[in-house]
PDB file of N, CA, C and O in Angstrom:
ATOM      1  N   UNK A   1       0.839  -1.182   0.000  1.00  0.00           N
ATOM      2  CA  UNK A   1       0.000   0.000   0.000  1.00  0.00           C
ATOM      3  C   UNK A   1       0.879   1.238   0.000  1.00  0.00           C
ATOM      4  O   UNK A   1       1.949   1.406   0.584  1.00  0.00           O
ATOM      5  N   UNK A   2       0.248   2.008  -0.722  1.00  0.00           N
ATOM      6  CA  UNK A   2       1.075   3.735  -0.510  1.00  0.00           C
ATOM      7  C   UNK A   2       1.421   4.388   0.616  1.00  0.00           C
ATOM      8  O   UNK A   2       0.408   4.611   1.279  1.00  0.00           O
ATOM      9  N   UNK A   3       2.111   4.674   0.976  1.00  0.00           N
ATOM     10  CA  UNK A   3       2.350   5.462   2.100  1.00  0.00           C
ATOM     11  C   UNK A   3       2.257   7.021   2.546  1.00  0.00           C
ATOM     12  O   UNK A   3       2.528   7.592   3.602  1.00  0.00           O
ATOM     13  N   UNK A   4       1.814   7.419   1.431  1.00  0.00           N
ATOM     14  CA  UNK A   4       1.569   8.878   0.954  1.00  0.00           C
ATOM     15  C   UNK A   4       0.034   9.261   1.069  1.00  0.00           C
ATOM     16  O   UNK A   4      -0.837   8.650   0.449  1.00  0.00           O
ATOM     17  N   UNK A   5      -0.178  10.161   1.784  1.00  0.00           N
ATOM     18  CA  UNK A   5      -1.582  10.635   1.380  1.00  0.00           C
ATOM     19  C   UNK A   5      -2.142  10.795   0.304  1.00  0.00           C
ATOM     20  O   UNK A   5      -1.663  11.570  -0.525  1.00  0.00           O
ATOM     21  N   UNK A   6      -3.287  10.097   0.067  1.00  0.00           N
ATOM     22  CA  UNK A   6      -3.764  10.334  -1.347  1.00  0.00           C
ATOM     23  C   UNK A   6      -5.328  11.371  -1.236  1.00  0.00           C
ATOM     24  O   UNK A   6      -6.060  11.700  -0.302  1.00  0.00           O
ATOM     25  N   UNK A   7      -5.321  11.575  -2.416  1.00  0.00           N
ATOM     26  CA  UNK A   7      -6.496  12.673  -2.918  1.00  0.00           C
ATOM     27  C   UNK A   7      -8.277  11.392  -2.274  1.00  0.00           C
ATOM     28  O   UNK A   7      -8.441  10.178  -2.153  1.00  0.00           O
ATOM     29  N   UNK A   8      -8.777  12.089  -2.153  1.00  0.00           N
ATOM     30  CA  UNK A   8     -10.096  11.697  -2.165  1.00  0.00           C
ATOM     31  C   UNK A   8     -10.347  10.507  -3.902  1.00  0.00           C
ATOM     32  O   UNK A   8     -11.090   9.528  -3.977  1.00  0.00           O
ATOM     33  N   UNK A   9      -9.842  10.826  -4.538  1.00  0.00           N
ATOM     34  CA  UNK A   9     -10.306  10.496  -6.229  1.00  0.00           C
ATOM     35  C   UNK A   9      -9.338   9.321  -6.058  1.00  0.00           C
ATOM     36  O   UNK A   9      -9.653   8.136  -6.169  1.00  0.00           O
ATOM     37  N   UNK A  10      -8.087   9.813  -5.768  1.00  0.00           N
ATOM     38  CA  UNK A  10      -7.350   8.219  -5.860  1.00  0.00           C
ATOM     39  C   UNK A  10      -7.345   7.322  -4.465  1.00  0.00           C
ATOM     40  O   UNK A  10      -6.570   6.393  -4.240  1.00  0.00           O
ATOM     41  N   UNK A  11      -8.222   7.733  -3.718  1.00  0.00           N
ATOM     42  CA  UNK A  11      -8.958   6.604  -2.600  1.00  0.00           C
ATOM     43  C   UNK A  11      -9.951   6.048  -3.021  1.00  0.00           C
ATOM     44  O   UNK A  11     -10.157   4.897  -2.637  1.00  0.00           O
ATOM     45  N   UNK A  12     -10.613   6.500  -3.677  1.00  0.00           N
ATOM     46  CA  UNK A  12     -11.887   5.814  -4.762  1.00  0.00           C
ATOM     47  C   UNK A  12     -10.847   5.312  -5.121  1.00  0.00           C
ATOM     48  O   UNK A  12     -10.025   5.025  -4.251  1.00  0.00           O
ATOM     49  N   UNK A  13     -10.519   5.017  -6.672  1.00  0.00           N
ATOM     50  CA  UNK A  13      -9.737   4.489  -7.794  1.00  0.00           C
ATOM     51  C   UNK A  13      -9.338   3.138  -7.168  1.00  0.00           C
ATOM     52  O   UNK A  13      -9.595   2.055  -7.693  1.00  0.00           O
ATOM     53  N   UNK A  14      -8.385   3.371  -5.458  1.00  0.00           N
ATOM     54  CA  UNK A  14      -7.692   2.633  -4.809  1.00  0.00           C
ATOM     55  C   UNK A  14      -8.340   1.270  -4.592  1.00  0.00           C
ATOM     56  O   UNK A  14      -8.047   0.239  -5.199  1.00  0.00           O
ATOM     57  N   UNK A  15      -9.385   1.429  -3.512  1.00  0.00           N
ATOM     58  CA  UNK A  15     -10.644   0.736  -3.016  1.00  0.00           C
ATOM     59  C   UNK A  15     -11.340   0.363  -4.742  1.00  0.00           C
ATOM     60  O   UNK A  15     -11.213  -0.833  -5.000  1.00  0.00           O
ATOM     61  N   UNK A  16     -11.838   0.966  -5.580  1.00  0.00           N
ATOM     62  CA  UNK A  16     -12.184   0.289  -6.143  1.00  0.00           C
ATOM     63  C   UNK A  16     -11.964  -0.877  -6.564  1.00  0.00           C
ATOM     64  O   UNK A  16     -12.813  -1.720  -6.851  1.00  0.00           O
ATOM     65  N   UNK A  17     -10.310  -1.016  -6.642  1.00  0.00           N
ATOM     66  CA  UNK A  17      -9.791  -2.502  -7.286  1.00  0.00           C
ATOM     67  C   UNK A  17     -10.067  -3.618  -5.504  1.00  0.00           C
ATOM     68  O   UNK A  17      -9.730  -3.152  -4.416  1.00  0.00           O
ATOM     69  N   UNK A  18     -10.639  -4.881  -5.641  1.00  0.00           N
ATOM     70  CA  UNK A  18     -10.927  -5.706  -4.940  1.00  0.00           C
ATOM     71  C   UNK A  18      -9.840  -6.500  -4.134  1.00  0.00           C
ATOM     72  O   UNK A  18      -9.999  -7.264  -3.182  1.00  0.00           O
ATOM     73  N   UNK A  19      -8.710  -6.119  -4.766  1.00  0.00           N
ATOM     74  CA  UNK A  19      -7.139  -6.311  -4.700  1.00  0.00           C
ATOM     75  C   UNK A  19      -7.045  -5.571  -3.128  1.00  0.00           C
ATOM     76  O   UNK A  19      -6.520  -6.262  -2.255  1.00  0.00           O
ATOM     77  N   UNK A  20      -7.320  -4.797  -2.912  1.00  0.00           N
ATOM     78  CA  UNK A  20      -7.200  -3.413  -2.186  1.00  0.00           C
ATOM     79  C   UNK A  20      -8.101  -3.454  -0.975  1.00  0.00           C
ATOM     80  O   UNK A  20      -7.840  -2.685  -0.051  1.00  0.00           O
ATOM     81  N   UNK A  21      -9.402  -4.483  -0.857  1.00  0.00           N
ATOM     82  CA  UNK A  21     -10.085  -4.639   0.086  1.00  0.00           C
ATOM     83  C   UNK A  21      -9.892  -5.735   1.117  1.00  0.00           C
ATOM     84  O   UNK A  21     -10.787  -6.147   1.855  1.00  0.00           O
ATOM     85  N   UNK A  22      -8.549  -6.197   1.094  1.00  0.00           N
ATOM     86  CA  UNK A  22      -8.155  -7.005   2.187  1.00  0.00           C
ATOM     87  C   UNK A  22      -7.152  -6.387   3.198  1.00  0.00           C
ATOM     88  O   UNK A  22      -6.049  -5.841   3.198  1.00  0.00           O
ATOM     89  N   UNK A  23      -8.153  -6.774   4.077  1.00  0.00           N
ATOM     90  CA  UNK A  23      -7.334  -6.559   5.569  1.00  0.00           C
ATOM     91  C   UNK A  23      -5.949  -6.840   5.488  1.00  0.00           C
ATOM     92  O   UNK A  23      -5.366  -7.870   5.150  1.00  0.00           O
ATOM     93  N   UNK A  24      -5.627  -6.000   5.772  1.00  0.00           N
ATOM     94  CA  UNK A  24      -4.125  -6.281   6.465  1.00  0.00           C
ATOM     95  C   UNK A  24      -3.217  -6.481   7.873  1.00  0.00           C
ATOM     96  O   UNK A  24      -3.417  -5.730   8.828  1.00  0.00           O
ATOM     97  N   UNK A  25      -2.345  -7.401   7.920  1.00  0.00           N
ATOM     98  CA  UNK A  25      -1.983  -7.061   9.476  1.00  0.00           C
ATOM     99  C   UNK A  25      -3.112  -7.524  10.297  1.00  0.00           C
ATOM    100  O   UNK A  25      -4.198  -7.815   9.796  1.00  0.00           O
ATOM    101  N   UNK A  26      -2.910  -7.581  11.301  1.00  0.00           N
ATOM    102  CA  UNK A  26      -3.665  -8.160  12.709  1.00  0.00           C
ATOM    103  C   UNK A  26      -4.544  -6.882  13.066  1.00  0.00           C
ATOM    104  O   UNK A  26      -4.363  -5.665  13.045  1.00  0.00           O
ATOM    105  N   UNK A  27      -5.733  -7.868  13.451  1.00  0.00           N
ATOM    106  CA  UNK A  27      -6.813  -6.570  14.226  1.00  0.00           C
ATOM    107  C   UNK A  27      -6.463  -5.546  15.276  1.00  0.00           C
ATOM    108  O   UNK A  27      -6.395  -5.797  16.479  1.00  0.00           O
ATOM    109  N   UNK A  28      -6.284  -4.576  14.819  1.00  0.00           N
ATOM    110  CA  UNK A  28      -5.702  -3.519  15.813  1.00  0.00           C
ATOM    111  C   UNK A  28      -7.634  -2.779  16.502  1.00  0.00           C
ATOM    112  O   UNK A  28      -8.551  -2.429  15.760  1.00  0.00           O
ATOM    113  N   UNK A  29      -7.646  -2.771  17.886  1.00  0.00           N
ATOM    114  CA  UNK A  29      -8.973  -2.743  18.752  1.00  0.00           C
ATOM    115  C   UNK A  29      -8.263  -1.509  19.934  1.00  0.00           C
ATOM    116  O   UNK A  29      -7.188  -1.723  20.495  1.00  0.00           O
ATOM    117  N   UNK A  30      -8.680  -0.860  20.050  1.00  0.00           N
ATOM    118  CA  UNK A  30      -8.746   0.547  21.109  1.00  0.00           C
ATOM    119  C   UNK A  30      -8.471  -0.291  22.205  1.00  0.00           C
ATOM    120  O   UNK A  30      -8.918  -1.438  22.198  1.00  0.00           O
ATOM    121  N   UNK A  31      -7.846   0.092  23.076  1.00  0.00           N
ATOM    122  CA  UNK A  31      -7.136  -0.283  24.494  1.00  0.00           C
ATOM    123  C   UNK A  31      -8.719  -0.402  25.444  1.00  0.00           C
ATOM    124  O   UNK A  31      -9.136  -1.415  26.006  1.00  0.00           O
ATOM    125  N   UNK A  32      -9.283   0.751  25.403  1.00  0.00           N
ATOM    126  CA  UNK A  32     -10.208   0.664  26.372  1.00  0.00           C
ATOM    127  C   UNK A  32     -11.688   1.321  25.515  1.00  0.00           C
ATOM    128  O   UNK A  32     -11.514   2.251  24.729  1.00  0.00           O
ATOM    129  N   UNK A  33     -12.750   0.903  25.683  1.00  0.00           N
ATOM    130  CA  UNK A  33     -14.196   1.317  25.080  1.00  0.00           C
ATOM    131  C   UNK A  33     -13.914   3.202  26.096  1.00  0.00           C
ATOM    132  O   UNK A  33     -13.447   3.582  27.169  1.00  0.00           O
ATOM    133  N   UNK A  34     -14.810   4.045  24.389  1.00  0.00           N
ATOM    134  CA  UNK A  34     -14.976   5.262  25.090  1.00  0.00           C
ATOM    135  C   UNK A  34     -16.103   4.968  26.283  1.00  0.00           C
ATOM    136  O   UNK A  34     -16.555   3.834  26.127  1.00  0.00           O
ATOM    137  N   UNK A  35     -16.610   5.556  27.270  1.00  0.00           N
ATOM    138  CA  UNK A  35     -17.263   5.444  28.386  1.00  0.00           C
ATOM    139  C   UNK A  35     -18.098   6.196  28.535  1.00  0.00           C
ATOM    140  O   UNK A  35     -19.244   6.010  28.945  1.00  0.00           O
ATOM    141  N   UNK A  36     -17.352   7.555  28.059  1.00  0.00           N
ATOM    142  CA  UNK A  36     -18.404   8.564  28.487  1.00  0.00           C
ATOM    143  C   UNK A  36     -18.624   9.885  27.518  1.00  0.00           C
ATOM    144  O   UNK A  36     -17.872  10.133  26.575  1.00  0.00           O
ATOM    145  N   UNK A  37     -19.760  10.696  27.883  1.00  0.00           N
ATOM    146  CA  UNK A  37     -19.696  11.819  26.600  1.00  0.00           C
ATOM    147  C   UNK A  37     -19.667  12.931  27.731  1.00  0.00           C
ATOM    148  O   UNK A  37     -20.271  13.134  28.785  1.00  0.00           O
ATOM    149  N   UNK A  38     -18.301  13.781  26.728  1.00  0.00           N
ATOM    150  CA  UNK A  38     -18.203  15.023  27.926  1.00  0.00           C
ATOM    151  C   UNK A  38     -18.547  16.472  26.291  1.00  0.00           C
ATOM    152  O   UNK A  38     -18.104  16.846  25.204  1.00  0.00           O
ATOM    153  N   UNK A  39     -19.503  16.683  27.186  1.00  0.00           N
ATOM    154  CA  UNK A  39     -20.022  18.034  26.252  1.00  0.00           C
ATOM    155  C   UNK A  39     -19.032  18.904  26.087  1.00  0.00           C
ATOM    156  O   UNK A  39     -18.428  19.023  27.154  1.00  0.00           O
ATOM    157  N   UNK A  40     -18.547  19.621  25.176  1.00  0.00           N
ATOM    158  CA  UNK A  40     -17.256  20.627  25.240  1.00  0.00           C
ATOM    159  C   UNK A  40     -17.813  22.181  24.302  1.00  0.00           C
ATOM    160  O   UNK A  40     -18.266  21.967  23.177  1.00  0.00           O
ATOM    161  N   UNK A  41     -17.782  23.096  24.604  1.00  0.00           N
ATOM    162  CA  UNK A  41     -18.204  24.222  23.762  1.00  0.00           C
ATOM    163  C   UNK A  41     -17.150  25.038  23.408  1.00  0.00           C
ATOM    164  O   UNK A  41     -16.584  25.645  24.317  1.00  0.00           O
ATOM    165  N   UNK A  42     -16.679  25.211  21.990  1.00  0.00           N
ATOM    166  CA  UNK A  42     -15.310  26.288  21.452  1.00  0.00           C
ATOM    167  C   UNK A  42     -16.211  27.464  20.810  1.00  0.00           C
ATOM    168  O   UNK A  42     -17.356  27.380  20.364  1.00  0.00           O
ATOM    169  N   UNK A  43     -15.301  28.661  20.899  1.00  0.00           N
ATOM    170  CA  UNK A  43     -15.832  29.639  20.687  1.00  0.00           C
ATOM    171  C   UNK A  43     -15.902  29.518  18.345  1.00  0.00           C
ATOM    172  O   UNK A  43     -15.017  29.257  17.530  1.00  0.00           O
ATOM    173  N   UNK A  44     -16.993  29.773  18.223  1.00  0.00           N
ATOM    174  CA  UNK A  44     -17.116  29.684  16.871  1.00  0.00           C
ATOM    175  C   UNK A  44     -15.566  29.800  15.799  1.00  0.00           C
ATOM    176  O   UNK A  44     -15.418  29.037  14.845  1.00  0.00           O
ATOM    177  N   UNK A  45     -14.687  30.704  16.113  1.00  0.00           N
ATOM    178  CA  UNK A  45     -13.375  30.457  15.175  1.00  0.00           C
ATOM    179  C   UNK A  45     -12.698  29.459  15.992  1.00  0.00           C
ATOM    180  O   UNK A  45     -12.160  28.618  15.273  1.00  0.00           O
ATOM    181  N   UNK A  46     -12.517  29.232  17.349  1.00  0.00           N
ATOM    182  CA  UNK A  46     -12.242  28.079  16.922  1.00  0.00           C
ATOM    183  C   UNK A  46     -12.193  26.441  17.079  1.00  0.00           C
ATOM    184  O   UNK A  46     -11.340  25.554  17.082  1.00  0.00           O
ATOM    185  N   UNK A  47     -13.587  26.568  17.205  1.00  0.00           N
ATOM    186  CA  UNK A  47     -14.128  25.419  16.441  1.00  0.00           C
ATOM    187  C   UNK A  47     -14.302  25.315  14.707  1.00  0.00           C
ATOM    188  O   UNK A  47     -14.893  24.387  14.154  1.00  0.00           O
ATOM    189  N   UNK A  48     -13.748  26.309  14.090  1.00  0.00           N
ATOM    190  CA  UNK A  48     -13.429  26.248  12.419  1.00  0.00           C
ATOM    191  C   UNK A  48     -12.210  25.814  12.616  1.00  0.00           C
ATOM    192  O   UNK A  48     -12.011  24.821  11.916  1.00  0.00           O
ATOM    193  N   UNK A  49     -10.953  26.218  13.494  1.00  0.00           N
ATOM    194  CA  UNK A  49      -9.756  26.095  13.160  1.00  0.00           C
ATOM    195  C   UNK A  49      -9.975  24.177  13.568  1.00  0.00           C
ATOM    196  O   UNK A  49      -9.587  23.296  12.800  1.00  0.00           O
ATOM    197  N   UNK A  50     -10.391  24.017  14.381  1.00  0.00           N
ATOM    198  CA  UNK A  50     -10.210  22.668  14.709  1.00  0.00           C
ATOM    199  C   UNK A  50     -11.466  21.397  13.678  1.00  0.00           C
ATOM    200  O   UNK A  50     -11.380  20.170  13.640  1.00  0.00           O
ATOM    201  N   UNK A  51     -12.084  21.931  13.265  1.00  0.00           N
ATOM    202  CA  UNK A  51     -12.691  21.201  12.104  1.00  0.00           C
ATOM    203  C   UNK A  51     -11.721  21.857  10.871  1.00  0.00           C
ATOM    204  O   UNK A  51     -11.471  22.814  11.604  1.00  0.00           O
ATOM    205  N   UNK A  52     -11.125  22.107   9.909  1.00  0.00           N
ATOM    206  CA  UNK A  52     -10.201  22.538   9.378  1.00  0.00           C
ATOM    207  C   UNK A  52      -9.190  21.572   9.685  1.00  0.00           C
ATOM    208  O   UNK A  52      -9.064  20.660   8.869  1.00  0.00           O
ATOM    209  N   UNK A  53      -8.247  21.581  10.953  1.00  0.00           N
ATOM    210  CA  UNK A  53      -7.492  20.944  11.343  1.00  0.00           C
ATOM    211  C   UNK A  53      -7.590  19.441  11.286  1.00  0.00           C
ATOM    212  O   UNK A  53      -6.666  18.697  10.955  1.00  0.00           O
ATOM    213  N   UNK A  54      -9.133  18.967  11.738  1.00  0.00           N
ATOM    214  CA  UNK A  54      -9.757  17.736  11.357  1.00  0.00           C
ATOM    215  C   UNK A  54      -9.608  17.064  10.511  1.00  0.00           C
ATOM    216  O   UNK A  54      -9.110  15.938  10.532  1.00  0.00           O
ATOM    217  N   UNK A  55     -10.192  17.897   9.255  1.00  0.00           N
ATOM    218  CA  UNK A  55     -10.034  17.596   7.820  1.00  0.00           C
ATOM    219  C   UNK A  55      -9.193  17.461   7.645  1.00  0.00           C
ATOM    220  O   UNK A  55      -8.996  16.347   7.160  1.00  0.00           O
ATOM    221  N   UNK A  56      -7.992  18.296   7.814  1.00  0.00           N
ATOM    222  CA  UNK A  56      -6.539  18.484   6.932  1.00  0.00           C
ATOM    223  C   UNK A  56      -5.982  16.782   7.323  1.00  0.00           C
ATOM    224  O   UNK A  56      -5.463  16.183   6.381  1.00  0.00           O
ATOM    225  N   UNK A  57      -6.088  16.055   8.639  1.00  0.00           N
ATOM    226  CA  UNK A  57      -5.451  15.008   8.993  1.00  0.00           C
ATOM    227  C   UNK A  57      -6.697  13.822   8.739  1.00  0.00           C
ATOM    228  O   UNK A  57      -6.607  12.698   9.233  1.00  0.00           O
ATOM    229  N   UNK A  58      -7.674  14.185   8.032  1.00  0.00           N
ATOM    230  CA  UNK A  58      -8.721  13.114   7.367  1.00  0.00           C
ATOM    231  C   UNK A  58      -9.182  12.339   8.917  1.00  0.00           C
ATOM    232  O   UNK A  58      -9.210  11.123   9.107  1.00  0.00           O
ATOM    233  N   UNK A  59      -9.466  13.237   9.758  1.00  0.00           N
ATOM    234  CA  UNK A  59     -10.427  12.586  11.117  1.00  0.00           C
ATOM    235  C   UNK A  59     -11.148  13.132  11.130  1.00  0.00           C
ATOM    236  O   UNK A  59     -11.317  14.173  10.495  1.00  0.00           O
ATOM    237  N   UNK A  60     -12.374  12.213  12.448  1.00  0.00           N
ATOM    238  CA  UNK A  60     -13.522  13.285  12.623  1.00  0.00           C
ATOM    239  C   UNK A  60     -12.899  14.220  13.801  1.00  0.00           C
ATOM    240  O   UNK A  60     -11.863  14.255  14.464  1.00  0.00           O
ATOM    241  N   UNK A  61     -14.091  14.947  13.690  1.00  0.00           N
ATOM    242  CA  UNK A  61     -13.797  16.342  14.722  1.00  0.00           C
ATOM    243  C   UNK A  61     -13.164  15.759  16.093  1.00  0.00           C
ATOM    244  O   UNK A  61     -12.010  16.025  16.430  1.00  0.00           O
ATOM    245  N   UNK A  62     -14.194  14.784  16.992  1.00  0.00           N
ATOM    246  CA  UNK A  62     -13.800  14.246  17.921  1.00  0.00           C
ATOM    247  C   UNK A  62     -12.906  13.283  18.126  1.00  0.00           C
ATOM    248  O   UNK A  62     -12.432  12.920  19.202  1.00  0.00           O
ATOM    249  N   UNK A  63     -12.665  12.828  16.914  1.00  0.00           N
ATOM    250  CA  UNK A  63     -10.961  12.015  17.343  1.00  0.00           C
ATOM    251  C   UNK A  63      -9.929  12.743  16.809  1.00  0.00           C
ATOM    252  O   UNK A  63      -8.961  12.100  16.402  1.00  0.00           O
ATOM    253  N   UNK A  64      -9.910  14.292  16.689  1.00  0.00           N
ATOM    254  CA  UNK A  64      -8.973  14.976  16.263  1.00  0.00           C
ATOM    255  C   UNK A  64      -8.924  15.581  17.685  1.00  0.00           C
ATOM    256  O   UNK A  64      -7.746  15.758  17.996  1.00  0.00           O
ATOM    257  N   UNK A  65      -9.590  15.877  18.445  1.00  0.00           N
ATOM    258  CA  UNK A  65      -9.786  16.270  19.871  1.00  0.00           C
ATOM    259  C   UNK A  65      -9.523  15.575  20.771  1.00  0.00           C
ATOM    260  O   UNK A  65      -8.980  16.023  21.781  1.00  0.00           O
ATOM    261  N   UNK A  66      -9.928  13.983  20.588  1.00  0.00           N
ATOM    262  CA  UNK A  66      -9.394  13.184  21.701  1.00  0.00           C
ATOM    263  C   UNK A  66      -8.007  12.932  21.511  1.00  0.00           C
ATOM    264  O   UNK A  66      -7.321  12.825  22.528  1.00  0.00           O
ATOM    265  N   UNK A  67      -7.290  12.778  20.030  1.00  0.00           N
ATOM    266  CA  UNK A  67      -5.861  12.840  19.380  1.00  0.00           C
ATOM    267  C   UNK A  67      -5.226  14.584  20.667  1.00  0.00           C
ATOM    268  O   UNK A  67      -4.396  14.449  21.567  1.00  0.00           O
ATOM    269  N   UNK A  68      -5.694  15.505  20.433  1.00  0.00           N
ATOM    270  CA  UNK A  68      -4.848  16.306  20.648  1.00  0.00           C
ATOM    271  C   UNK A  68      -5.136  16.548  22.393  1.00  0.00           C
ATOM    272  O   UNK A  68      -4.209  17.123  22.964  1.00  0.00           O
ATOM    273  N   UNK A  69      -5.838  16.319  22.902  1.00  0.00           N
ATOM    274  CA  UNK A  69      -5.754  15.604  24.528  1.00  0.00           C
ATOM    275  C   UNK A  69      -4.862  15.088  24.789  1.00  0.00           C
ATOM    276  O   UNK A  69      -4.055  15.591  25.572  1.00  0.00           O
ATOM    277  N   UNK A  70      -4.654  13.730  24.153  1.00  0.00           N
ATOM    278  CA  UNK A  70      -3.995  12.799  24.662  1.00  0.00           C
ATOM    279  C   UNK A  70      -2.414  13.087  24.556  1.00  0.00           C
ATOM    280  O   UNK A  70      -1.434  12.695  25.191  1.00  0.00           O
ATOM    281  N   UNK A  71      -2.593  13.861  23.574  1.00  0.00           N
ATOM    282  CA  UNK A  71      -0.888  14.467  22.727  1.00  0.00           C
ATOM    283  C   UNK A  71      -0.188  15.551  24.175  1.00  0.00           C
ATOM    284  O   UNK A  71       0.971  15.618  24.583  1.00  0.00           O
ATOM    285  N   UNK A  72      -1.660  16.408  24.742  1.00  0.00           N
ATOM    286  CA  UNK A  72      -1.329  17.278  25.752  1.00  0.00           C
ATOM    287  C   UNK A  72      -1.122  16.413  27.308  1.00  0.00           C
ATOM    288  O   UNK A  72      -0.401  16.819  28.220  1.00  0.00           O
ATOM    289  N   UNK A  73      -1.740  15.457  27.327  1.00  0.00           N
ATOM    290  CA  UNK A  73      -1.461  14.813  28.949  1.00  0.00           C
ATOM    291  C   UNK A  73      -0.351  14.238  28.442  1.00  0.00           C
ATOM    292  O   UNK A  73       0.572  14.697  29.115  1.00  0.00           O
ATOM    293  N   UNK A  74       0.179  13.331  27.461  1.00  0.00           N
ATOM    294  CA  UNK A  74       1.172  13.013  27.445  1.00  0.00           C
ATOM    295  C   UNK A  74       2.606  13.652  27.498  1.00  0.00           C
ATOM    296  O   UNK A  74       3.661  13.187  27.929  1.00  0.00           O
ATOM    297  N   UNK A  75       2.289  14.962  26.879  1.00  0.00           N
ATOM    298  CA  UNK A  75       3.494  16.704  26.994  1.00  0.00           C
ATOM    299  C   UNK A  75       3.724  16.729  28.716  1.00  0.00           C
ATOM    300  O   UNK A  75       4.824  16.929  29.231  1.00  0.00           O
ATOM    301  N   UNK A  76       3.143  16.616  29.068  1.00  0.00           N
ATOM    302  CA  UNK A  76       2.622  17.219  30.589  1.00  0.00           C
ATOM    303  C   UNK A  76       3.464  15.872  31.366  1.00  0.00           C
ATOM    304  O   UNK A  76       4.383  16.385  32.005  1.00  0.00           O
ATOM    305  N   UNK A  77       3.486  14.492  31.528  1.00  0.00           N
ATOM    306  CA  UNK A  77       4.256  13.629  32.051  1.00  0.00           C
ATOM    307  C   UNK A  77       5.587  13.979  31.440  1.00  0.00           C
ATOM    308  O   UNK A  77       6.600  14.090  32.130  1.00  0.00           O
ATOM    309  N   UNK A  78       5.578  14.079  30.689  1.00  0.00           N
ATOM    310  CA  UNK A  78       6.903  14.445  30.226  1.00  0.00           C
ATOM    311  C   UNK A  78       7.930  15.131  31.184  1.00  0.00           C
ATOM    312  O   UNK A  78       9.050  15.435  30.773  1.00  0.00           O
TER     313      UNK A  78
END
């Protein structure tokens, strides 16, 4: 597989060939089930910068948020 980010068009193209729809590698499964929902409110810019930011790394909003949490408690043991 490529290792390069590809365009939206050549992720279609990719997936289209049937070649391309096998698993790879061993089932990789989240350490622990999410548990809980914590409501969070950003001020309108920026909650654009962080949907923006979302997109740019092809996640959703909230695992671009739980990504950059985890990035900050981990700074913090440091």
């Amino acid at each position: 597989m490529n290792e390069s980010k590809m365009t939206p068009e050549e992720e279609h193209a990719f997936y289209s060939n049937p070649e391309n729809l096998t698993p790879q590698g061993p089932v990789r499964r989240r350490k622990q089930r999410l548990t809980e929902l914590v409501p969070v409110r950003f001020p309108p810019d920026v909650l654009e910068q962080v949907r923006a930011a979302a997109e740019a790394d092809d996640r959703s909003v909230s695992s671009w948020i739980r990504q950059a949490v985890n990035r900050e408690l981990l700074a913090q043991e440091s």
